[in-house]
C-alpha positions in Angstrom: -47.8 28.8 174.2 -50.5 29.7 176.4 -48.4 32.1 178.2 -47.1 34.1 175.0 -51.1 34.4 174.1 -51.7 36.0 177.1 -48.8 38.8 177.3 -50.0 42.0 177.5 -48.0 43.1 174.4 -50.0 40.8 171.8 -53.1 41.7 174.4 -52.1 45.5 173.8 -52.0 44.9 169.5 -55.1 43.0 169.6 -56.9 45.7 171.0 -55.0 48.7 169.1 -56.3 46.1 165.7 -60.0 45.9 166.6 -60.0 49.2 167.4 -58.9 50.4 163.9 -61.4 48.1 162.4 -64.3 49.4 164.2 -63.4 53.0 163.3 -62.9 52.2 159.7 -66.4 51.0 159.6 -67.7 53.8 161.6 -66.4 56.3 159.3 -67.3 54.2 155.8 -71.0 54.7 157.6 -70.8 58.2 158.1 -69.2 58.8 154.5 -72.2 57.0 152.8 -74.7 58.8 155.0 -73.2 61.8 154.0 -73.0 61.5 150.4 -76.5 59.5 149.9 -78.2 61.8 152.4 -79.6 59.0 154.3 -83.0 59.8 155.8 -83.3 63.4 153.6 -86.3 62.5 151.7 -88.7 65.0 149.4 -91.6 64.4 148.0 -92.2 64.4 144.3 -94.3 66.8 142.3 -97.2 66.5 140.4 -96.7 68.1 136.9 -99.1 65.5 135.0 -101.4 67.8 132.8 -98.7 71.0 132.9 -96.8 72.0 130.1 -93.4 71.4 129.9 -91.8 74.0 130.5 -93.9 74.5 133.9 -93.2 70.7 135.0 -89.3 71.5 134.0 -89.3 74.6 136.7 -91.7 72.9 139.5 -88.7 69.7 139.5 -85.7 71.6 138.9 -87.0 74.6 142.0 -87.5 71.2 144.0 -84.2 70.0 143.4 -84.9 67.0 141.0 -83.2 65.8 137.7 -85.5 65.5 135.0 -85.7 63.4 131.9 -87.7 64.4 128.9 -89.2 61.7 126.7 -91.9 62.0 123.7 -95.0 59.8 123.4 -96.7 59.3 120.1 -98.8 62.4 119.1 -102.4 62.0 120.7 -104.9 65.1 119.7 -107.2 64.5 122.5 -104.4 66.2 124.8 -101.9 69.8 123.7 -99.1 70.0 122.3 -96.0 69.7 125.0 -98.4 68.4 127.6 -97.3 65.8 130.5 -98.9 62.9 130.3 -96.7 60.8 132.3 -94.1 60.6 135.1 -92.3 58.2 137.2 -91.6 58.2 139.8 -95.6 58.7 140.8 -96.4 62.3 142.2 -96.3 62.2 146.2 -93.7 59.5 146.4 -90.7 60.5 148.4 -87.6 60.5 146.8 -84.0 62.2 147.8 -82.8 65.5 146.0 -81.2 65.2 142.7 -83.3 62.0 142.1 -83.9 61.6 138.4 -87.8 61.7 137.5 -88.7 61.4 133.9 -91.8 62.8 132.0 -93.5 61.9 128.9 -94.5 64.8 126.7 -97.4 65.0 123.9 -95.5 66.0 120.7 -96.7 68.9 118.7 -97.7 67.0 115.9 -97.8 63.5 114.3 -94.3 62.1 113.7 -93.2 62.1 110.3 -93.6 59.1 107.9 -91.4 57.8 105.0 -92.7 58.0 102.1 -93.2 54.2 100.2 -91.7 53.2 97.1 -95.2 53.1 94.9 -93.8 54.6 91.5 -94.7 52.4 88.9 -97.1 50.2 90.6 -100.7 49.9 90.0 -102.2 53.1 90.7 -105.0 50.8 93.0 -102.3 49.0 94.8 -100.4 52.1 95.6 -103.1 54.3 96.8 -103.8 51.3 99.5 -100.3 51.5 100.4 -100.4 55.8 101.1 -103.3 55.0 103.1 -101.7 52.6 105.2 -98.8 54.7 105.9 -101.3 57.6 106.6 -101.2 59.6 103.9 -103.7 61.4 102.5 -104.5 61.3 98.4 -105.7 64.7 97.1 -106.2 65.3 93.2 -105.6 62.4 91.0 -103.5 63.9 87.2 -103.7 61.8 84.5 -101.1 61.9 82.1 -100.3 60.3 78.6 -97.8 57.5 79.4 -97.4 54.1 77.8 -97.9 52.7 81.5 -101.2 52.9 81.8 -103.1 52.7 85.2 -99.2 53.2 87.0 -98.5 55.5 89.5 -95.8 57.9 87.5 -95.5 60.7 90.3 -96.1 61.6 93.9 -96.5 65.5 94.7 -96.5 67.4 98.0 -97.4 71.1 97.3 -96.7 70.7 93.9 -93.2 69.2 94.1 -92.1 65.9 92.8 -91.5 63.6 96.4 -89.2 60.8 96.0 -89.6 57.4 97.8 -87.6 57.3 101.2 -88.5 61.5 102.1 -90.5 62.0 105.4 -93.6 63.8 105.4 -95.8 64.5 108.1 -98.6 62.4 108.9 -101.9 62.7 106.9 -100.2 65.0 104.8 -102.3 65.3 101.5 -100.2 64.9 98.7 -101.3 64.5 94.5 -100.4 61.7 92.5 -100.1 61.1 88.4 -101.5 58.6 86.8 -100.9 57.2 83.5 -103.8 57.4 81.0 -102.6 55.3 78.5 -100.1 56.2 74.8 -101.3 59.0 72.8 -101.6 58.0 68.9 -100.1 59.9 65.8 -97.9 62.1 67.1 -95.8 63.8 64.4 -91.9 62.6 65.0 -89.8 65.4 65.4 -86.8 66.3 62.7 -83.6 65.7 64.5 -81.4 65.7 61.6 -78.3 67.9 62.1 -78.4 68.3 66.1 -75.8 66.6 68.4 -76.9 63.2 70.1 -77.0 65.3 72.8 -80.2 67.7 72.0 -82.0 64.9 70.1 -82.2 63.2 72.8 -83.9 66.0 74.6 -86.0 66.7 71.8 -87.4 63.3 71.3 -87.9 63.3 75.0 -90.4 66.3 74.9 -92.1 64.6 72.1 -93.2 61.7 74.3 -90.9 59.3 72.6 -88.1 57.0 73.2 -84.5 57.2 71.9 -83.7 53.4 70.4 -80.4 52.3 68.9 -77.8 55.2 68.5 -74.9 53.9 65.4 -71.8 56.1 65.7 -69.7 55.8 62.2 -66.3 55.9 64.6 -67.7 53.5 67.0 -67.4 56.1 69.9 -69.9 56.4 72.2 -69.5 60.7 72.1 -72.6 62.8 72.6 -71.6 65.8 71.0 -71.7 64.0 67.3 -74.1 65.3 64.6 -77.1 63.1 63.7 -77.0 62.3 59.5 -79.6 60.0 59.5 -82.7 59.0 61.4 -85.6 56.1 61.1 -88.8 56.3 61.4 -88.1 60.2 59.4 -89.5 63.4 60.2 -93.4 64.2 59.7 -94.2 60.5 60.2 -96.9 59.6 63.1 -96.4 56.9 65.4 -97.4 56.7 68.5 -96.3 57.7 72.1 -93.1 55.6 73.3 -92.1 54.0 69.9 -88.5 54.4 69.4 -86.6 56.7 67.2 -83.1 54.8 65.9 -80.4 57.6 65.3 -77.4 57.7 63.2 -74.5 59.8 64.2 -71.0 61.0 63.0 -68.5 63.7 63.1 -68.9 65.3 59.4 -71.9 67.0 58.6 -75.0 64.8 56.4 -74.0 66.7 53.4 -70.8 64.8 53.6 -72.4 61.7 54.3 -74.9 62.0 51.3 -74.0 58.6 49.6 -74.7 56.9 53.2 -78.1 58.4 53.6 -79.0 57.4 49.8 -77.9 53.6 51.4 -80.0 53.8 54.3 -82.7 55.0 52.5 -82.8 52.2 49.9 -83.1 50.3 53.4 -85.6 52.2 55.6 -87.8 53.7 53.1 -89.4 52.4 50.3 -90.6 53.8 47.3 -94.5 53.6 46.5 -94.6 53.1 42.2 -97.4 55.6 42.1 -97.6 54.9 38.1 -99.9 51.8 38.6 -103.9 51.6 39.2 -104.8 51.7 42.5 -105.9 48.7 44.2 -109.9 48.1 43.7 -111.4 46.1 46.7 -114.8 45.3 46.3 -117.3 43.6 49.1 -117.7 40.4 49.0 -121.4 38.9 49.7 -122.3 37.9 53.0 -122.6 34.1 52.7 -126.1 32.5 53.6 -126.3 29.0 54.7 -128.5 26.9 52.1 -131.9 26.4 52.8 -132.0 22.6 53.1 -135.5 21.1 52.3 -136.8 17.4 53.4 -135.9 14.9 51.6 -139.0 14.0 49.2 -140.3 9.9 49.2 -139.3 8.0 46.5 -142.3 6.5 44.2 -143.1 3.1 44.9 -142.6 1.0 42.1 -145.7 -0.4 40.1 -146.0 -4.4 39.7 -146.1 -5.4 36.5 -148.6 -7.5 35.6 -147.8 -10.0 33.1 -149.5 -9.9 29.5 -151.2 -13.5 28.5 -149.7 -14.9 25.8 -151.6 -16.2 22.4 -152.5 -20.0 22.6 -149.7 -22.4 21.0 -151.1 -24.9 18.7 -149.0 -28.1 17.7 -149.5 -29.2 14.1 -150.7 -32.6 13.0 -148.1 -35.4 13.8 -147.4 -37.7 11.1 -146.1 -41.4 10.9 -144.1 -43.4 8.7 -146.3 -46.2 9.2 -149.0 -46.1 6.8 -150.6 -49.7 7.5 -151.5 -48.9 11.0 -151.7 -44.5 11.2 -151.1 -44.5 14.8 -148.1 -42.6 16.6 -145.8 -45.2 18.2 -144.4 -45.2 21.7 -141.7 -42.4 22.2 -141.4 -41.3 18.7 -142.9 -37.9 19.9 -141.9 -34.6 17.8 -142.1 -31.1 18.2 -142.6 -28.4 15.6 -141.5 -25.0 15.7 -143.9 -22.4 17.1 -145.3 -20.5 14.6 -147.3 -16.6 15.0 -149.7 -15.8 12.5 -149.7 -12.6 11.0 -151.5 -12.5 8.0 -155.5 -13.9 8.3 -156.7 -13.2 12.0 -160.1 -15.1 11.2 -158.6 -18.1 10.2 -157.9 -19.5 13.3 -154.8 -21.4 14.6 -153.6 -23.0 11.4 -149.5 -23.8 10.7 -147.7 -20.8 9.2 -146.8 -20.8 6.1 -143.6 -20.1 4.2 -144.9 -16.7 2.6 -146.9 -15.2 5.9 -144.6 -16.2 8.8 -141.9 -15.1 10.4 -140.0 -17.6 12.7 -138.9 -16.6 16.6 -135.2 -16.8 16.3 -134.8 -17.2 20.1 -135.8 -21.4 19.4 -134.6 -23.5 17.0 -136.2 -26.4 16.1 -135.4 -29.9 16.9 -134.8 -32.7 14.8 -137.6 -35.4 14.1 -137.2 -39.1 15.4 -138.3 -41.2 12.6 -138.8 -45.0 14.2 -139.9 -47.4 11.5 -141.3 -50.6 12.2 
């Protein structure tokens, strides 16, 4: 075993092996020194503050690749000035290394415009602002949306949402002011659906329910019929109902005289006008305090004329004397006739009797 290591054949292959290795390695490292251009070093350049096209000329006669990049715009500097590089000026690099420059733009990029129609004309000039536009000359225009942004304008063109503009562009904007009232409504009688719709367009109104007699939905067919009518005034946006066919409204007379019975009424201009007449302001009652009652007065009682009792008499004639419990009363009598006689009994012809008391029966006891 030992001996076969040691022939001079496998000694010979050995050697012939190693030496093939070594000279593969030696050329991989003279291949890569080659193409790398190992130790060839040159230093970089300083183009900060040049223009661009200077800095491209200075890297390209040094034998650099060169990257161009824009920055955000930045007035304090020009436009198409370096501002950056990397790598740094004075570091070494080798040639054909790739050094990139940031350039100032020209000008500000350009911004999208917002989506602000119809909003709040205070809520949509905060939102311009914010993108950096700038808000020239505010139009106000008659438009049932009041107070709403209806229209953005750049140089005097319409600008819809989503276009780019440059930054602190000043653009125009129109406002709604609010309806306009009694506008006369145009006739659109005997025009296609077509036109009247372009007519009461331009009017500043607003096309409502559209009735074809066939059922189709075709814009070339004549309008017979139309509500509110011609010459009335209404105000800005109120809707104009249309009525359309293929014949002509002198065809369709009989269907006009039936949608008139419905849509317009007939004022009876025979009886009196209506008399209104003002009615008096109302004032409260004046209410006054209550006034004390009079105390009542006390009577005081009125004295009554003496009562006299006429003589008792007895049965008993032997003694004359009233017995024990045999007491009677007599009816009271008034006198009326002699006032100087005194208290004597009434008689039959001057008295009168009380009627309130009647007299009681006499006890007569005899002994």
């Amino acid at each position: 075993m030992l001996k076969s290591l040691f022939n001079w054949k496998v000694l010979l292959n050995l050697v012939v092996a190693i030496g093939v290795f070594v000279g593969l390695v030696w050329l991989t490292f003279r291949w890569l020194e080659y193409h790398t251009n190992h130790g060839q070093e040159i230093p970089v350049p300083n183009v900060i503050n040049k223009s661009v096209y200077d800095a491209v000329k200075i890297l390209e006669d040094t034998g650099l690749e060169y990257e161009v990049d824009s920055a955000e715009y930045n007035p304090k500097y020009k436009p198409f000035q370096v501002l950056k590089m990397h790598p740094l000026s004075s570091s070494r690099v080798k040639p054909g290394s790739l050094v990139r420059i940031v350039v100032n733009p020209r000008t500000w990029a350009p911004i999208t415009v917002p989506d602000v129609i119809n909003k709040y004309s205070g809520l949509a000039f905060q939102r311009l602002d914010q993108v950096g536009l700038k808000i020239g000359d505010t139009i106000y225009e008659p438009s049932i949306q009041k107070d709403a942004l209806l229209r953005v304008l750049y140089k005097g063109n319409a600008v819809n949402p989503g276009s780019r503009l440059p930054r602190f562009s000043v653009i125009d904007v129109v406002v709604g002011s609010g309806p306009m009232r009694n506008i006369s409504i145009p006739n659109v009688v005997g025009l296609s659906v077509k036109e009247a719709r372009a007519v009461i367009a331009r009017s500043l109104f607003e096309v409502g329910l559209v009735e074809h007699e066939d059922g189709s939905k075709d814009e070339s067919d004549i309008i017979y019929y139309q509500d509110p009518a011609s010459g009335d005034v209404r105000d800005q946006g109120m809707q104009i109902d249309l009525w359309a066919s293929k014949r002509t409204p002198a065809e369709l007379r009989a269907k006009v005289e039936q949608l008139n019975s419905i849509y317009r009424m007939k004022v009876d201009t025979s009886l009196p006008p209506v008399r209104y007449e003002e009615v008096p302001n109302y004032q409260e009652p004046n209410y006054e305090p209550p006034v004390a009652a009079p105390v009542p007065k006390k009577e005081v009682p009125k004295p009554e004329p003496a009562k006299t009792e006429p003589a008792k008499t007895t049965t008993s004639a032997a003694t004359g004397t009233k017995p024990a419990g045999t007491t009677a009363e007599k009816p009271k009598t008034t006198a009326t006739g002699n006032q100087n006689s005194g208290s004597k009994p009434a008689t039959a012809g001057n008295t009168t009797q009380q009627p309130a008391q009647k007299p009681k029966a006499k006890k007569v006891v005899v002994e």
